[in-house]
C-alpha atoms as a printed R data frame, in Angstrom:
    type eleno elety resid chain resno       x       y       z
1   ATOM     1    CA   UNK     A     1 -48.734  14.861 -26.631
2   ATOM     2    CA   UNK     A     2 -45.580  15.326 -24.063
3   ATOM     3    CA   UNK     A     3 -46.036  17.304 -21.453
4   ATOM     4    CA   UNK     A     4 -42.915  20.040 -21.021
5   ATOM     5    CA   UNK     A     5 -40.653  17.960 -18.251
6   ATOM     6    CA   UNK     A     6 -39.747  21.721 -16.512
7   ATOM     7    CA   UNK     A     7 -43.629  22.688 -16.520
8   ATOM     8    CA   UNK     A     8 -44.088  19.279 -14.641
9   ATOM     9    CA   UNK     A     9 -41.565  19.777 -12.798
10  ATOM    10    CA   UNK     A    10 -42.076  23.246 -11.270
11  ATOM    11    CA   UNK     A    11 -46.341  22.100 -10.677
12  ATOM    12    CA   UNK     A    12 -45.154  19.032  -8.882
13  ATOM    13    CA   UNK     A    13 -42.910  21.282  -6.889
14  ATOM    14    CA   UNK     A    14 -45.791  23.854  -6.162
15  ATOM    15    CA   UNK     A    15 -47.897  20.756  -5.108
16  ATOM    16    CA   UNK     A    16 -45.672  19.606  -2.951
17  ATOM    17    CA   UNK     A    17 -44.789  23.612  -1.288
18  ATOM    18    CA   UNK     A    18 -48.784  24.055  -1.080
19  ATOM    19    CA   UNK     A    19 -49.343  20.569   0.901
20  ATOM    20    CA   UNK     A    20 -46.715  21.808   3.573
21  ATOM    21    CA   UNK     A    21 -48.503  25.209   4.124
22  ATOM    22    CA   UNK     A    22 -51.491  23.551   4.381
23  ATOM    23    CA   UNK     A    23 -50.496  21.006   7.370
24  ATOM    24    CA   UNK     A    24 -48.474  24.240   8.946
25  ATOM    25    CA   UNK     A    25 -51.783  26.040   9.190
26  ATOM    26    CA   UNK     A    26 -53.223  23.009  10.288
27  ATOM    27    CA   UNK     A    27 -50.915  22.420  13.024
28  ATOM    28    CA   UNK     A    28 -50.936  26.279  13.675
29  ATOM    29    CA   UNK     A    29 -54.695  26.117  13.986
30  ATOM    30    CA   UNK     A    30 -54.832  23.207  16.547
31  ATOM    31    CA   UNK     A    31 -52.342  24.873  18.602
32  ATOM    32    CA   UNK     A    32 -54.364  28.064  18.848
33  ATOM    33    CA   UNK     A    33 -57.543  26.235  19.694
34  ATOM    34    CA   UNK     A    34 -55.399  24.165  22.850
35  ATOM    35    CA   UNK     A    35 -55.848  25.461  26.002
36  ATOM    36    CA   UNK     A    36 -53.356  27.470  27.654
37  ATOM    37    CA   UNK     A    37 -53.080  24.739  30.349
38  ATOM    38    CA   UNK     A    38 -52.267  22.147  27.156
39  ATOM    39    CA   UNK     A    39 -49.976  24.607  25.561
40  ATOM    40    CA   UNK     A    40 -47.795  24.563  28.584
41  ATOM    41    CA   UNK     A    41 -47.801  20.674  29.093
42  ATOM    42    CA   UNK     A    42 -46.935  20.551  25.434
43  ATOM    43    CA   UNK     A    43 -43.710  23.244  25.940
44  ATOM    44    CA   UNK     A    44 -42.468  21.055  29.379
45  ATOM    45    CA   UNK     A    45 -42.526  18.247  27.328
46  ATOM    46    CA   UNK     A    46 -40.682  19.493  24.059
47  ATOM    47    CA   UNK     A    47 -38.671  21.121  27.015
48  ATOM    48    CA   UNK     A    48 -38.091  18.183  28.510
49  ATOM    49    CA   UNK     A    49 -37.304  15.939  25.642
50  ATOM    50    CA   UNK     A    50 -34.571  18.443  24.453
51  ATOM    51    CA   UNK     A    51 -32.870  18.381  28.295
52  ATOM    52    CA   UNK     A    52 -33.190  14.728  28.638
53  ATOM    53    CA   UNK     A    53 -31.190  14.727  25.088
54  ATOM    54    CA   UNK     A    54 -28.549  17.018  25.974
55  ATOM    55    CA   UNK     A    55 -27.859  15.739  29.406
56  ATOM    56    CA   UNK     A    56 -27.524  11.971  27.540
57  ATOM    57    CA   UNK     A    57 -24.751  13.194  24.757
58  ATOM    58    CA   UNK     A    58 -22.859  15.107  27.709
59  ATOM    59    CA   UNK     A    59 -22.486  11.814  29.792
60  ATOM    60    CA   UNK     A    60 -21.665   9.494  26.860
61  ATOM    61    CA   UNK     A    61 -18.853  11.667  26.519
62  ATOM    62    CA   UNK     A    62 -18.016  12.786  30.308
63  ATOM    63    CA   UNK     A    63 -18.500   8.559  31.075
64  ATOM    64    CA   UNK     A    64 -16.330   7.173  28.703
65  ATOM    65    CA   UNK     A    65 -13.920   4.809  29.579
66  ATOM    66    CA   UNK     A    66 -10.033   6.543  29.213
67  ATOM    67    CA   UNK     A    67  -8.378   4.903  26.687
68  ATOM    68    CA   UNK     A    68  -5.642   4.145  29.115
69  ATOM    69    CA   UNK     A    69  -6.311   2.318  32.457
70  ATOM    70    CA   UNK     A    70  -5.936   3.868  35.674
71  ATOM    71    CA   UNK     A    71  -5.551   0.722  37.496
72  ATOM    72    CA   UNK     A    72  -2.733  -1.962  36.858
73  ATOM    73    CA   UNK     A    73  -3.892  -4.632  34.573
74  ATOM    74    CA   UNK     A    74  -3.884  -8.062  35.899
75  ATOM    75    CA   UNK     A    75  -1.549  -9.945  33.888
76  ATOM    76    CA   UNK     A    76  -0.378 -13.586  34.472
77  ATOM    77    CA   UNK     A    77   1.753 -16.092  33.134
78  ATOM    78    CA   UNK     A    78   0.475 -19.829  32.361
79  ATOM    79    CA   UNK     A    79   2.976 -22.207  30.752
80  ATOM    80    CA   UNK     A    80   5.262 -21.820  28.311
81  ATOM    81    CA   UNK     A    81   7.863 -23.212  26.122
82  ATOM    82    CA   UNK     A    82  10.739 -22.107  24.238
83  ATOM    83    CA   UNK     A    83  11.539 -25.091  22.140
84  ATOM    84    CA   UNK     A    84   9.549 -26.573  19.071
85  ATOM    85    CA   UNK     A    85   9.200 -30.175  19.964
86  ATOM    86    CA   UNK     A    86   7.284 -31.125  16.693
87  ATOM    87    CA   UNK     A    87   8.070 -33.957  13.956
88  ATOM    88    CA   UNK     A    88   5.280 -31.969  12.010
89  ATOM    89    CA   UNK     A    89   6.573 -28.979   9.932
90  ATOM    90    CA   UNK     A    90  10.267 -27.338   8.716
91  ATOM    91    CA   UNK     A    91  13.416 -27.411  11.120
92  ATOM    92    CA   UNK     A    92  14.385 -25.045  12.626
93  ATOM    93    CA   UNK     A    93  17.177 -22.751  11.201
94  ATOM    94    CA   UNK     A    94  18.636 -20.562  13.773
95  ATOM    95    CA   UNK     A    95  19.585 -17.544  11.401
96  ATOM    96    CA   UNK     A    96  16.131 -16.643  10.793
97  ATOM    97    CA   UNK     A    97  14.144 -14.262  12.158
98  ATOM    98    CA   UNK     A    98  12.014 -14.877  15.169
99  ATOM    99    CA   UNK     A    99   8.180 -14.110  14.478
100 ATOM   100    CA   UNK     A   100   6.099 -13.469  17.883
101 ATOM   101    CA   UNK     A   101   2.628 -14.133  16.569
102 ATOM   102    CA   UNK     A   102  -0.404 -12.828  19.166
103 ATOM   103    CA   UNK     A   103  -3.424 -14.527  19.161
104 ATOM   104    CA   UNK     A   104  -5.395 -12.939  21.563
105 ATOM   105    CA   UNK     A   105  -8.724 -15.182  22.034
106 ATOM   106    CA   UNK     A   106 -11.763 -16.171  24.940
107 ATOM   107    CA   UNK     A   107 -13.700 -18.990  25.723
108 ATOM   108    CA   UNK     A   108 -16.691 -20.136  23.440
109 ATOM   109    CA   UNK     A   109 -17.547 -23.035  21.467
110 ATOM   110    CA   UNK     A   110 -15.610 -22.096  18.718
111 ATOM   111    CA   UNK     A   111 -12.191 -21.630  20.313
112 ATOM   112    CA   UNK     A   112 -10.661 -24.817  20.354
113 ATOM   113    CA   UNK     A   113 -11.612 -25.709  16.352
114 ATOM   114    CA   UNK     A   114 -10.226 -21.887  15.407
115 ATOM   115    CA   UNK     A   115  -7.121 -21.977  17.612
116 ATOM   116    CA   UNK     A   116  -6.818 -25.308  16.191
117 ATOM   117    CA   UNK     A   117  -6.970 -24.807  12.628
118 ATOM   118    CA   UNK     A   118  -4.149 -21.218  13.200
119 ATOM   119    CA   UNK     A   119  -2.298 -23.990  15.317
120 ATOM   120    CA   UNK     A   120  -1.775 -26.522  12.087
121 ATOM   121    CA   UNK     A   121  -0.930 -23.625   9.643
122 ATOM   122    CA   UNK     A   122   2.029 -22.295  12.240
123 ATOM   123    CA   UNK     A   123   3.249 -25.755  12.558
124 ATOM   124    CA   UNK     A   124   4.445 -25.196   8.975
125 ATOM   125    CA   UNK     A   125   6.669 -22.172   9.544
126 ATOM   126    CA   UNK     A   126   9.902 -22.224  10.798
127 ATOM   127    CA   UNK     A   127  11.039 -19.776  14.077
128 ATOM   128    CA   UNK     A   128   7.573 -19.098  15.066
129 ATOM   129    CA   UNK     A   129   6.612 -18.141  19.171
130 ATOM   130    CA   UNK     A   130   3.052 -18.316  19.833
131 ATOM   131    CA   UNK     A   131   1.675 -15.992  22.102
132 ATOM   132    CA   UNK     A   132  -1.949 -17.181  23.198
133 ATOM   133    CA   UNK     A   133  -3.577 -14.596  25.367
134 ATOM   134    CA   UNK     A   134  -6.797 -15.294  27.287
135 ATOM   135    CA   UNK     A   135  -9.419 -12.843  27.995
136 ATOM   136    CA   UNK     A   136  -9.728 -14.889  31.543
137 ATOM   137    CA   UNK     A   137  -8.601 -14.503  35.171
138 ATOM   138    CA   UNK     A   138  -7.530 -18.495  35.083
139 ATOM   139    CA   UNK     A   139  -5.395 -20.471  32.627
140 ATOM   140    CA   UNK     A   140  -8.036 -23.028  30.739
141 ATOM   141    CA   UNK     A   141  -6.294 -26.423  30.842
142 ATOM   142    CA   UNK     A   142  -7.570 -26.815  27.424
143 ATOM   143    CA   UNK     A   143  -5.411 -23.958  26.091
144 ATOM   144    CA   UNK     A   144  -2.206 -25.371  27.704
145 ATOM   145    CA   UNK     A   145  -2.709 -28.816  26.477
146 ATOM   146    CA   UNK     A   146  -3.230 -27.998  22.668
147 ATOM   147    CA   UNK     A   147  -0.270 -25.921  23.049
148 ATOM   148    CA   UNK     A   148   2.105 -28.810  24.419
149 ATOM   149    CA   UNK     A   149   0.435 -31.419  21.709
150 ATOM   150    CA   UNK     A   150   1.544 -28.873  19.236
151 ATOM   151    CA   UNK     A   151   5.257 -28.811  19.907
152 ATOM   152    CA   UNK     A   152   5.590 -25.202  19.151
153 ATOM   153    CA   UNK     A   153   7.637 -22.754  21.210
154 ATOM   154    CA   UNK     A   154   4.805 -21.125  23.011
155 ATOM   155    CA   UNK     A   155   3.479 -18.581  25.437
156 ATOM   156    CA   UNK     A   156   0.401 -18.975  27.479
157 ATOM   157    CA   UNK     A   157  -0.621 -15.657  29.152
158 ATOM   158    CA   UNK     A   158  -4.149 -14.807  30.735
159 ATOM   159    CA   UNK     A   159  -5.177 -10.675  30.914
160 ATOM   160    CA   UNK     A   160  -8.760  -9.906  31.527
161 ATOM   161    CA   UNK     A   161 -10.513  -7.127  30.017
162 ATOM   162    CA   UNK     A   162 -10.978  -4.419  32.870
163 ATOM   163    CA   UNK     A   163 -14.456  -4.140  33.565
164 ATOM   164    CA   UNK     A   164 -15.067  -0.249  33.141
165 ATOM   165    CA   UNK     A   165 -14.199  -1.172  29.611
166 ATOM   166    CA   UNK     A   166 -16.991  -4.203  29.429
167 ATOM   167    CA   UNK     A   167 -19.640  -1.519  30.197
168 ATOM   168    CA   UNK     A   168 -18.387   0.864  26.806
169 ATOM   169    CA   UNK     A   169 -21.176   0.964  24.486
170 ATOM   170    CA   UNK     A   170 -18.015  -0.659  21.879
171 ATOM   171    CA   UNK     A   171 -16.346  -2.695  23.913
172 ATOM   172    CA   UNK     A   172 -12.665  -2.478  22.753
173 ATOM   173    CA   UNK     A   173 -11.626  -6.611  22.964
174 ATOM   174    CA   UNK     A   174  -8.703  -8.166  22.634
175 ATOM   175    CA   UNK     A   175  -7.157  -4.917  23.702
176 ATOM   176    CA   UNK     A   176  -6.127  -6.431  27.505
177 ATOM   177    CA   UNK     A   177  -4.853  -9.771  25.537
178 ATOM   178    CA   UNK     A   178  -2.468  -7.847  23.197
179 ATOM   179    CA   UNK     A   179  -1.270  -5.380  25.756
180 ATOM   180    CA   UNK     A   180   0.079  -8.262  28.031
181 ATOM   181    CA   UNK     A   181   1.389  -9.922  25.395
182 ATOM   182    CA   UNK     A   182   3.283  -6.668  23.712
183 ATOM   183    CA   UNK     A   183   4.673  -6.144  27.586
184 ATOM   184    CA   UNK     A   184   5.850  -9.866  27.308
185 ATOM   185    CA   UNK     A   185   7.601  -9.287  23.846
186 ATOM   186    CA   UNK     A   186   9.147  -6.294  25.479
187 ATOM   187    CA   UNK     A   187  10.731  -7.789  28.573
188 ATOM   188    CA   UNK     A   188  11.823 -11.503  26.949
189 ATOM   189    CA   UNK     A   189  11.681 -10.971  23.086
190 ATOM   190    CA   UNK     A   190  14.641 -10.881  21.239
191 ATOM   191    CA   UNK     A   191  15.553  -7.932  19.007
192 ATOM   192    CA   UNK     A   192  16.550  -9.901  16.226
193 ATOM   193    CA   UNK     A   193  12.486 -10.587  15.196
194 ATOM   194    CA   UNK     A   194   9.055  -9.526  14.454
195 ATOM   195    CA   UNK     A   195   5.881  -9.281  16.437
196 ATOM   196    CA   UNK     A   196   2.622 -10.085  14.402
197 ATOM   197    CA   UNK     A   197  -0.641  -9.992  15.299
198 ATOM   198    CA   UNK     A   198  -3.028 -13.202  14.173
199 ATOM   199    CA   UNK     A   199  -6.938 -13.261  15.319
200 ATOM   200    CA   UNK     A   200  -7.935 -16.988  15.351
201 ATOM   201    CA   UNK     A   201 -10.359 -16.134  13.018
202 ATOM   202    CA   UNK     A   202  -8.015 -15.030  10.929
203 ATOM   203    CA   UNK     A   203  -6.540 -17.692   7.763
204 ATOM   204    CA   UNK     A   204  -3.371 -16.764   6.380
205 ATOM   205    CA   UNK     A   205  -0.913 -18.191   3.403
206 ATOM   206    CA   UNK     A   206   2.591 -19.289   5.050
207 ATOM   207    CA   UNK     A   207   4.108 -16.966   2.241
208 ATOM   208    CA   UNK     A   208   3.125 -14.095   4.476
209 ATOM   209    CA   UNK     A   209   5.238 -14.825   7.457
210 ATOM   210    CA   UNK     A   210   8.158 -15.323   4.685
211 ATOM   211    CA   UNK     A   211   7.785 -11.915   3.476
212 ATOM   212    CA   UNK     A   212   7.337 -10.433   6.909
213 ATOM   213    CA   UNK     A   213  10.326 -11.868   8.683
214 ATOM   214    CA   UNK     A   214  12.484  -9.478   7.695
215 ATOM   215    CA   UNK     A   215  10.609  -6.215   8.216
216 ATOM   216    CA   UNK     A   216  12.937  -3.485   9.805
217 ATOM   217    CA   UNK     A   217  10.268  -0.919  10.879
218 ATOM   218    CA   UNK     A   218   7.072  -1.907  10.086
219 ATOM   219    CA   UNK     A   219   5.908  -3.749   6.971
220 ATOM   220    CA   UNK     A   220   1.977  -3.798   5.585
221 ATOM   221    CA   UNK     A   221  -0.030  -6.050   3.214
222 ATOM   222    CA   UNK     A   222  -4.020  -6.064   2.317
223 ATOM   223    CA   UNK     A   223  -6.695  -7.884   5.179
224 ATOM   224    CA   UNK     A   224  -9.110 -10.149   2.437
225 ATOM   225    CA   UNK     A   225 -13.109 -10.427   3.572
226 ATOM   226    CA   UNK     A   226 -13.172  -7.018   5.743
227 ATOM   227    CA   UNK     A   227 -15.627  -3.876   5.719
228 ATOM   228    CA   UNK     A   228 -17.665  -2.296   2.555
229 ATOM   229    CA   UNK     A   229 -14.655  -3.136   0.276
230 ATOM   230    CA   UNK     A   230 -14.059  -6.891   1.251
231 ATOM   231    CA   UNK     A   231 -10.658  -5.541   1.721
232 ATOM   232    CA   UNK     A   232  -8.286  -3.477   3.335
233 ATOM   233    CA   UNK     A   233  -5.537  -2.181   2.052
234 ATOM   234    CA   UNK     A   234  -2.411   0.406   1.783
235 ATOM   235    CA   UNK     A   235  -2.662   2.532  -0.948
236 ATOM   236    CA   UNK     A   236   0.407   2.650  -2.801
237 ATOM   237    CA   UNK     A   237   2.059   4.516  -6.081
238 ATOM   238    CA   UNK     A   238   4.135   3.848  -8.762
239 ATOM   239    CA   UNK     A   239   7.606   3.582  -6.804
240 ATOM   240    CA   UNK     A   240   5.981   1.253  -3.387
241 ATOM   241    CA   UNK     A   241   5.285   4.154  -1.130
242 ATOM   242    CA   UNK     A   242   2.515   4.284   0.917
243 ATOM   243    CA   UNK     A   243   0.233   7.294   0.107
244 ATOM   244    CA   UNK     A   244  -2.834   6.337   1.558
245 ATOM   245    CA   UNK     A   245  -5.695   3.801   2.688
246 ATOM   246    CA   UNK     A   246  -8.326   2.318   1.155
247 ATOM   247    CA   UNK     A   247 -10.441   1.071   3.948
248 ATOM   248    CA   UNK     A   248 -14.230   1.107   4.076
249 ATOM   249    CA   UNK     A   249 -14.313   2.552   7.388
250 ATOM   250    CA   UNK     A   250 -12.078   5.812   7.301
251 ATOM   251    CA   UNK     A   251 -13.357   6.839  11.215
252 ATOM   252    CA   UNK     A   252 -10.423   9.932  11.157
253 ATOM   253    CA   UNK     A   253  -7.483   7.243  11.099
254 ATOM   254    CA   UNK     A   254  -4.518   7.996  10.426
255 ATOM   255    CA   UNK     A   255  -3.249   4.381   9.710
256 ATOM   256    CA   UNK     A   256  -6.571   2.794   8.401
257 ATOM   257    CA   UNK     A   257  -5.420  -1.123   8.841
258 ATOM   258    CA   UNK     A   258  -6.572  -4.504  10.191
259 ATOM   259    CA   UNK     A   259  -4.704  -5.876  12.980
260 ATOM   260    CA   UNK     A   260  -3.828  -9.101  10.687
261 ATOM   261    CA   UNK     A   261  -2.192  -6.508   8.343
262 ATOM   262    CA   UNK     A   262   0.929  -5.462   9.502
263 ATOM   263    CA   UNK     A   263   3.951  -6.505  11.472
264 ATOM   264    CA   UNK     A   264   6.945  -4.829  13.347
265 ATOM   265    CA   UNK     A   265  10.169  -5.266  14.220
266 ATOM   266    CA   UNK     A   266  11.050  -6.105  17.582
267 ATOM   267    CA   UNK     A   267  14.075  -4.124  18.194
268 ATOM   268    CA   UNK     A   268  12.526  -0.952  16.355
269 ATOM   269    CA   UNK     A   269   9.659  -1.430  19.079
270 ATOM   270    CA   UNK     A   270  11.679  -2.040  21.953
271 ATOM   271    CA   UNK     A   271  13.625   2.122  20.695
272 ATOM   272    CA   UNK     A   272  10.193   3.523  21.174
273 ATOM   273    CA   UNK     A   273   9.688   5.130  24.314
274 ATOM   274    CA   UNK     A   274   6.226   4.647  25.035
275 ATOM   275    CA   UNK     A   275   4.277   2.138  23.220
276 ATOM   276    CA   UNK     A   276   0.918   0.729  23.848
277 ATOM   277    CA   UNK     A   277  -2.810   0.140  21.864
278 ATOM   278    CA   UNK     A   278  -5.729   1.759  23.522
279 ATOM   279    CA   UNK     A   279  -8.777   0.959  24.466
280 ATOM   280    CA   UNK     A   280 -10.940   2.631  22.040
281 ATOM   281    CA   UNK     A   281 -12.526   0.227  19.615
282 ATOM   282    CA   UNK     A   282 -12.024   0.509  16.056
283 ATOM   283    CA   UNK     A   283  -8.911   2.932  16.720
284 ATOM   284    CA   UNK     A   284  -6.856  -0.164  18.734
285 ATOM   285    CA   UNK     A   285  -4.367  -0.334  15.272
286 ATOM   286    CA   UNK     A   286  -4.173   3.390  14.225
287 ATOM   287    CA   UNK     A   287  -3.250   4.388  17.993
288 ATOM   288    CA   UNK     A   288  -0.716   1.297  18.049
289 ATOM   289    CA   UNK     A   289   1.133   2.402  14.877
290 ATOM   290    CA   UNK     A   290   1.130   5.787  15.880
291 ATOM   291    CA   UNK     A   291   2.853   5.070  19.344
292 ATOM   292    CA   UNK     A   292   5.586   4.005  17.255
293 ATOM   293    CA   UNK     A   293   6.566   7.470  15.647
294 ATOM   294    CA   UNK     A   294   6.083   6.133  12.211
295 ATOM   295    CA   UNK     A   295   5.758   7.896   8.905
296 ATOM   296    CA   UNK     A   296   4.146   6.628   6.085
297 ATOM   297    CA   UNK     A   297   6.999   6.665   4.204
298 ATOM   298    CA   UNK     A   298   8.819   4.187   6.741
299 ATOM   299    CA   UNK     A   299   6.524   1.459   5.892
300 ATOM   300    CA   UNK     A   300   7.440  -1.319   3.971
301 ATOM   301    CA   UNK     A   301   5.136  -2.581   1.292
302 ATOM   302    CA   UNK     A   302   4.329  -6.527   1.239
303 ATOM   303    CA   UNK     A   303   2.493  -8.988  -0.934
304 ATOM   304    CA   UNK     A   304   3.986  -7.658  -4.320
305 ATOM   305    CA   UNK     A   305   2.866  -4.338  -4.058
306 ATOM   306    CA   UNK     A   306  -0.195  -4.365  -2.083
307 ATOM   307    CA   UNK     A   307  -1.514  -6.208  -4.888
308 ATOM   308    CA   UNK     A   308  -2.415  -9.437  -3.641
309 ATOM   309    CA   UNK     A   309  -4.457 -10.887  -0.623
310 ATOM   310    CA   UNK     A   310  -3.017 -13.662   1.592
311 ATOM   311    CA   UNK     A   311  -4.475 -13.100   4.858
312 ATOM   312    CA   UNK     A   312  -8.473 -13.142   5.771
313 ATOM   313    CA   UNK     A   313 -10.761 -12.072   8.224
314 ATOM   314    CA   UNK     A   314 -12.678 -14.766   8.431
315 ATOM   315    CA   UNK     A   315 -15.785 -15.537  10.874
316 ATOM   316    CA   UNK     A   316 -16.775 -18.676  12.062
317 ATOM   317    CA   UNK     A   317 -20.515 -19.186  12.459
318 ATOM   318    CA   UNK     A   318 -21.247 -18.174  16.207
319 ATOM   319    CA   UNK     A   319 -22.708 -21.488  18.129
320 ATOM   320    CA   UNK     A   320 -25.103 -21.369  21.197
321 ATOM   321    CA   UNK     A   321 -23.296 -22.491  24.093
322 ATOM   322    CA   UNK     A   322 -26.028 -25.742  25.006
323 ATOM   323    CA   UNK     A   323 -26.549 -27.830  27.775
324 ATOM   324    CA   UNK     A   324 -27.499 -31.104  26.878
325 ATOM   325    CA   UNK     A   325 -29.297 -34.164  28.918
326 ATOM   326    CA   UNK     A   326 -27.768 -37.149  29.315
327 ATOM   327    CA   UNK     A   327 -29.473 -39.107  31.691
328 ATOM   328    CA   UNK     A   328 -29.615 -42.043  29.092
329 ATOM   329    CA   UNK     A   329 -26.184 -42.327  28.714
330 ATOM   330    CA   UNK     A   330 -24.275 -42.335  31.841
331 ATOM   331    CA   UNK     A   331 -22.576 -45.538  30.772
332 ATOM   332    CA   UNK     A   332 -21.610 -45.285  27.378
333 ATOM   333    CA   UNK     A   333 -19.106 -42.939  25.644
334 ATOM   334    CA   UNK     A   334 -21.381 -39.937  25.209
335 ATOM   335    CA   UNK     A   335 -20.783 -39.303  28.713
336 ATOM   336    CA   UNK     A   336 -16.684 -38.971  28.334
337 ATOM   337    CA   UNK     A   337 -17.344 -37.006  24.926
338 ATOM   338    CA   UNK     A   338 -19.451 -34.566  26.574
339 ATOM   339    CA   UNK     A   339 -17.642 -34.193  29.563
340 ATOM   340    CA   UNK     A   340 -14.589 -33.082  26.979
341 ATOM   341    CA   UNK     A   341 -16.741 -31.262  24.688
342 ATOM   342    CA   UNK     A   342 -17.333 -29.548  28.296
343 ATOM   343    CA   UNK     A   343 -13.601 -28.638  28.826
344 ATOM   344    CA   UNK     A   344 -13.307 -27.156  25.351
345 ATOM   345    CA   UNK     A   345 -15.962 -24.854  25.937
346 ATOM   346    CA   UNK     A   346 -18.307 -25.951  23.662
347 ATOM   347    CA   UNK     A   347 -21.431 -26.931  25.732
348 ATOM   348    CA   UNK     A   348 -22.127 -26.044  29.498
């Protein structure tokens, strides 16, 4: 025989409102039989819990970092180089487009193989400036020398993240790197081109920077291997308008993007009177894009509709940085490879 599935459901329901009148007269009896000296240690420290949590929430917002610095940002020039100098890759044809591509990127044993591998895949584009900005007070030597083996016209900035913004509880990075590089763009850039920005843990298919190189405003594609959707993307109707995002992480944005998934146009940046990316993490892109005064209907919609994916967010495994002993081989090559492993950040 079945038992009726609403009988079993309202006794189960009746159980379960019973046990919870049971522990509350529980509870009520053991705080009748407390003292009156334990009742009022018991209300200082309820008392005193709920203080302690209201004074924490008003300083996490009274001590956040502005998302604007109040202090000039130190901001300094390494080497650079305006010609390509390369037998790898395309010539050069002088009616194209200029594409500024920002990499902004810091020292760890990763950097050299990432900035590497983004170096390779540039040398196969035609009219590209990279812009390599250091979260670092110094220029690393390392940095400068890849640069001049790849041939590429180049610029080799440094721009520390200020430190009230390496105590945030999200520390905004890359923010400092990009800002000095933007302010670059600004004062030497040439109207006639595009600023993009490229993590070097990004991978990309050369078609992109085709399709970007003549963007007039600002143009926008999907970001492959990102958030709860392993993608992020412009959401776009029937006649290529943007309408929307589709972005697992919404976060009240107006312009929910990845930094690898846009680009703008120099000239249209340099009209702008007052452009900049904060330092809020998560929000460095939306407040970007809106310091530009666009619309959604002034953006121009890459990669055949939004439809296809060729950029990535990919991550590299993280490595311990190691120190290693050598005592054994002081006179053989290990010695010279470490000592240049060393340089490149890889090992202390």
């Amino acid at each position: 025989m079945f038992e009726d599935a609403s009988t079993t459901g309202q006794n189960s329901k009746k159980g379960k409102v019973g046990d919870h009148s049971r522990l509350d007269v529980l509870l009520w009896d053991k705080i009748q039989v407390m003292s009156h000296r334990q009742r009022i240690i018991m209300a200082i420290i309820i008392g005193g819990s709920l203080i302690y949590f209201t004074i924490t929430q008003v300083l996490l917002v009274v001590a956040k970092a502005p998302s604007e610095p109040t202090q000039p940002e130190f901001r300094k020039i390494c080497t650079f180089s305006l010609e390509r100098e390369t037998i790898y890759g395309p010539a050069e044809e002088e009616s194209l487009p200029i594409i500024y591509v920002v990499t902004p990127t810091y020292k760890r044993p990763e950097m050299v193989a990432e900035l590497t591998r983004l170096g390779q895949s540039l040398l196969l584009v035609p009219r590209i400036h990279w812009i390599i900005a250091e979260d670092n007070r110094e220029c690393s030597p390392v940095i400068s020398n890849l640069l001049t083996r790849f041939g590429l016209p180049y610029t080799h900035l440094v721009s520390p993240m200020p430190e009230i913004y390496r105590k945030e509880r999200y520390i905004p990075r890359g923010v400092s790197n990009r800002r000095a590089a933007l302010q670059w763009i600004k004062e030497n850039g040439v109207n006639h081109a595009v600023v993009y920005f490229l993590d070097d843990d990004n991978a990309i298919d050369i078609r992109l920077f085709e399709e970007m190189r003549t963007t007039k405003k600002v143009s926008m594609w999907p970001v492959g291997l990102i958030g709860d959707y392993s993608v992020s993307s412009p959401v776009v109707d029937k006649m290529d308008n943007v309408v929307g995002f589709y972005d697992g992480w919404p976060a009240d944005r107006k312009f929910q993007v990845d930094m690898a998934g846009f680009a703008v146009n120099v000239g249209y940046m340099k009209k702008q009177p007052k452009v900049t990316m904060p330092y809020i993490a998560g929000h460095e892109e939306d407040g970007f894009l809106k310091s530009l005064n666009i619309r959604y209907e002034d953006v121009e919609v890459l990669a055949s509709g939004c439809t296809e994916v060729m950029v990535w967010h990919t991550r590299t495994t993280k490595n311990p940085t190691r120190s290693l002993r050598l005592d054994k081989h002081q006179h053989d090559n290990i010695k010279r490879l470490t000592d240049n492993m060393r340089q490149m950040g890889m090992i202390k």
